[in-house]
C-alpha positions, 0 to 999 in steps of 0.5 A: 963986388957982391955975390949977386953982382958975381952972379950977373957977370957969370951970366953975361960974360960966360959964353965969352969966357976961356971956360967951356959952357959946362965949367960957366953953368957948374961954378953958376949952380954953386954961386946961386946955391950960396946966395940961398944961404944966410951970408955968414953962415957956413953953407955960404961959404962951403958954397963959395969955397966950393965954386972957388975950388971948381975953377982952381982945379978945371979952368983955364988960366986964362978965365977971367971970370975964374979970376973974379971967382977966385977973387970974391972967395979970397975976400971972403975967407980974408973977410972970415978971419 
């Protein structure tokens, strides 16, 4: 999964999701905030890290999107190394 594709999932199922309509539009604004970056700069992934952090610490559990968000930032950082 690419940010983009991430991007369109938060779109198209967060008003399903176990997150509440302002913690979707929050991580949304902090993922469309990294795709305005160049991929392998730093701002990328300070933003990812940083919608990363945002489900880790408000989220319910139970998120399945917060599960992908978690995902695609673990890949990243792996990616990074």
């Amino acid at each position: 999964m690419n940010l983009t594709e991430l991007i369109r999932a938060v779109d198209e199922r967060g008003a399903a999701d176990a997150a509440s309509t302002g913690q979707v539009a929050s991580v949304r604004g902090a993922l469309v905030a990294a795709a305005a970056q160049d991929p392998g700069s730093t701002a990328y992934q300070s933003r990812v890290q940083g919608a990363a952090r945002l489900v880790s610490e408000t989220w319910p559990f139970s998120s399945e999107l917060g599960t992908l968000v978690l995902a695609f930032s673990e890949a990243l950082q792996r990616h990074a190394r």
